[in-house]
Structures are given as structure tokens and as C-alpha cells.
NUROLUM-385153 format. One line per 5 residues: number of its first residue (from 1); for each residue x, y, z of C-alpha. Coordinates in steps of 0.1 Angstrom, whole numbers. Example, Ala and Ser with C-alpha at 12.3 -4.5 7.8 and 13.67 -1.06 7.14 Angstrom:
REM NUROLUM-385153
1) 123 -45 78; 137 -11 71
***
This chain:
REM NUROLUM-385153
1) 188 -38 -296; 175 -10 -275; 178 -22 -243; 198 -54 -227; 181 -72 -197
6) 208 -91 -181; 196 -121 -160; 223 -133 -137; 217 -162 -112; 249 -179 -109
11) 286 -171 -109; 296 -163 -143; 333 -144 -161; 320 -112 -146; 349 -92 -160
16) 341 -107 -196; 307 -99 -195; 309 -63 -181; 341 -56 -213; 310 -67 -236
21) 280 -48 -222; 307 -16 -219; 320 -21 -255; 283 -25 -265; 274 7 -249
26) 303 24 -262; 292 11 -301; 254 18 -294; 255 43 -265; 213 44 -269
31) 213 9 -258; 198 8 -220; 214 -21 -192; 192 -36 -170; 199 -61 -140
36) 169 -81 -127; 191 -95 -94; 182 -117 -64; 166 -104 -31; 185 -116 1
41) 160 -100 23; 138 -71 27; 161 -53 50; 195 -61 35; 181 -60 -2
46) 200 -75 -31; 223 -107 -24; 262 -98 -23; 279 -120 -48; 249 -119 -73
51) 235 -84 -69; 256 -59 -47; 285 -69 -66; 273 -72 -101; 262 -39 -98
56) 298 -29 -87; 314 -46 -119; 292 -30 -143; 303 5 -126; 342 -5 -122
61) 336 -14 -159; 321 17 -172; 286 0 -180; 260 21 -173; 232 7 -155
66) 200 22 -165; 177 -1 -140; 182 -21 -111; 154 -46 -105; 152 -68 -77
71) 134 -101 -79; 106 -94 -52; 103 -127 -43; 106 -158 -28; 126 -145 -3
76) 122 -140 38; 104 -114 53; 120 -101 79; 102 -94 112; 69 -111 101
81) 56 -82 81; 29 -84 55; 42 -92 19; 32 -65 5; 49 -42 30
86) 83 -67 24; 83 -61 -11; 81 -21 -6; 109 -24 19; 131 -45 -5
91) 131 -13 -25; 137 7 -3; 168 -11 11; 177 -16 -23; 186 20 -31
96) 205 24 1; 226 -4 -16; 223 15 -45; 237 51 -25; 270 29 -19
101) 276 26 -52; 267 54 -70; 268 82 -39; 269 112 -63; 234 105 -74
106) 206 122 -52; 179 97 -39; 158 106 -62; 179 101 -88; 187 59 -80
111) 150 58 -72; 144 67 -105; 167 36 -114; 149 11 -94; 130 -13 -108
116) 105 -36 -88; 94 -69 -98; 69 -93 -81; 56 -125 -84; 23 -125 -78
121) 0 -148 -62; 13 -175 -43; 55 -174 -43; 76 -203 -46; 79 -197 -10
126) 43 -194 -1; 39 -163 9; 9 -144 -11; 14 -112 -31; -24 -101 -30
131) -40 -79 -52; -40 -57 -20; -3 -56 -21; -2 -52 -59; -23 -17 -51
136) 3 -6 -26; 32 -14 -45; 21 5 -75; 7 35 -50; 42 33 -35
141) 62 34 -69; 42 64 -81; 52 83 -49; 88 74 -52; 86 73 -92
146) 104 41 -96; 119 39 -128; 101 3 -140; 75 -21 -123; 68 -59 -135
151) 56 -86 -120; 61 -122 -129; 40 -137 -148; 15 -127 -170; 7 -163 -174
156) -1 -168 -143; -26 -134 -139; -58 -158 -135; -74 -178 -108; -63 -214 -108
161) -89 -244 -114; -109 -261 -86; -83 -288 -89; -50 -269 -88; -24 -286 -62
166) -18 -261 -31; 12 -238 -40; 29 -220 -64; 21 -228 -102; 37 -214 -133
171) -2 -212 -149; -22 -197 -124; -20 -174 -96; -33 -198 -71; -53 -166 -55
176) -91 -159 -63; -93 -132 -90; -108 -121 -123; -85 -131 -149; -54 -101 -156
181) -65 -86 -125; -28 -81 -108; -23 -66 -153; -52 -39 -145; -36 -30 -113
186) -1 -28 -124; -11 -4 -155; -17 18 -126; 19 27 -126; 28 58 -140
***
């Protein structure tokens, strides 16, 4: 393996799996660690006990974390701003979380660590991530140089049917759009 995406949404043997992923690393030290975590808000960032301190395992570990990626979704806005903006401000938040942890490395530096991923469309929440937003996220991570950029899904980058239930749906965006629009925008990202 190249690269190891670790996906953790609930409380798990976080000692155990941080001895793994830092034995892994030591074996294959080519092999890249990624954490897609959970958003609290778009001022705070990432949840405490499943982000903030995942993160601070894999460092007390000797793991090293090549990207963090939020989940930039389905969680509140604060202060009623647009979602696009929210998502952008999740990142930033995000690497003053990250500056905590890892404060010898320059801003620059943990933004080029951050990852951003969005659902797009309608959230489980909601709240819409237009194609507008998609354009000012990717303008935004190109000026930062954000390290990765996803959104979730692919299978859902096309307008729903006439007779799609209101709300979020795993197989449509539940926005008006040509189908793999939010894809063409993303690929934007340098």
C-alpha cells in the first residue's frame, strides 16, 4: 500500500491502532497516513474525542500524518453564514487546531497537510453545497495550496429525477446541474 486512509467515527483501541500505523510506517516508511475526521463546527473545527485527539495519538505515537481531512459536512454553520463560506472556515479553523499540535510547522506548512472534503449538493443536514461554493472552495484551496480536495460522492455528481423525495440522497445531488458538474469544478484544483 501506498497510502492508508484511516476512517475513524467511533471510539476505537486508539493506542493499538496508532503501534500499527507507526510500525507500518517504520516497515514501509513511503506509506502516506491520512485522517478523514468529523467537523464539530466551522469555528471550532474538528470534534475533540474523534479528531483533535486522534490527531494527538498518531503524533504521541510517532505516526506521521501526511493529511488531515475534515468531513465538510453535515455540520452547523455558525453565525448563519453561507455554506460555502462555512466549509472554507472549517479549514481554516482546522489548521489552527492543527498549529497546537504540530507548532514547529510554519502555516504554510500544515496547510499544505489539510485536506478538504465536501458533500455536495444537498447535506444530510440540508444545507446546500452549490456549484457556487464548489468554485470558491477550489479558488480558496489553490490560494492556500491545500494538500488534497474531495468531495463526497461521485455518485451523486448528477441532478436527481423529477420524482426524487426532498433531501439528501446517496444517488443524486438533489441540486439542478449537468451531470459531473461539482467533478469538472473540482479538477480545478491544482
Amino acid at each position: 500500500a501506498s497510502g492508508l486512509d484511516i476512517d475513524i467515527e467511533t471510539n476505537i483501541p486508539m493506542d493499538n491502532v496508532m503501534k500499527a500505523l507507526a510500525q507500518v510506517q517504520k516497515d514501509n516508511p513511503s506509506v502516506t497516513v491520512s485522517f478523514p475526521l468529523e467537523v464539530q463546527d466551522d469555528s471550532y473545527g474538528l470534534i475533540d474525542e474523534l479528531g483533535v485527539n486522534v490527531l494527538k495519538s498518531a503524533v504521541s505515537h510517532g505516526v506521521n500524518v501526511d493529511i488531515v481531512n475534515p468531513m465538510a459536512m453535515d455540520f452547523p454553520a455558525s453565525g448563519g453564514r453561507p455554506w460555502g463560506e462555512a466549509v472554507i472556515r472549517t479549514g481554516d479553523s482546522v489548521v489552527k487546531q492543527m498549529k497546537k499540535i504540530w507548532s514547529q510547522k510554519s502555516e504554510q506548512d500544515l496547510y499544505g497537510m489539510l485536506g478538504i472534503t465536501a458533500m455536495i449538493g444537498v447535506n444530510d443536514n440540508n444545507v446546500v453545497f452549490s456549484l457556487d461554493h464548489a468554485k470558491q472552495l477550489v479558488e480558496w484551496a489553490n490560494q492556500k495550496q491545500i494538500g488534497h480536495l474531495g468531495f463526497w460522492d461521485i455518485n451523486r455528481d448528477k441532478q436527481c429525477s423529477d420524482n426524487h423525495k426532498p433531501g439528501a440522497s446517496p444517488s443524486c445531488s438533489g441540486v439542478q446541474q449537468q451531470p459531473y458538474a461539482y467533478t469538472k469544478v473540482f479538477m480545478g484544483f491544482k
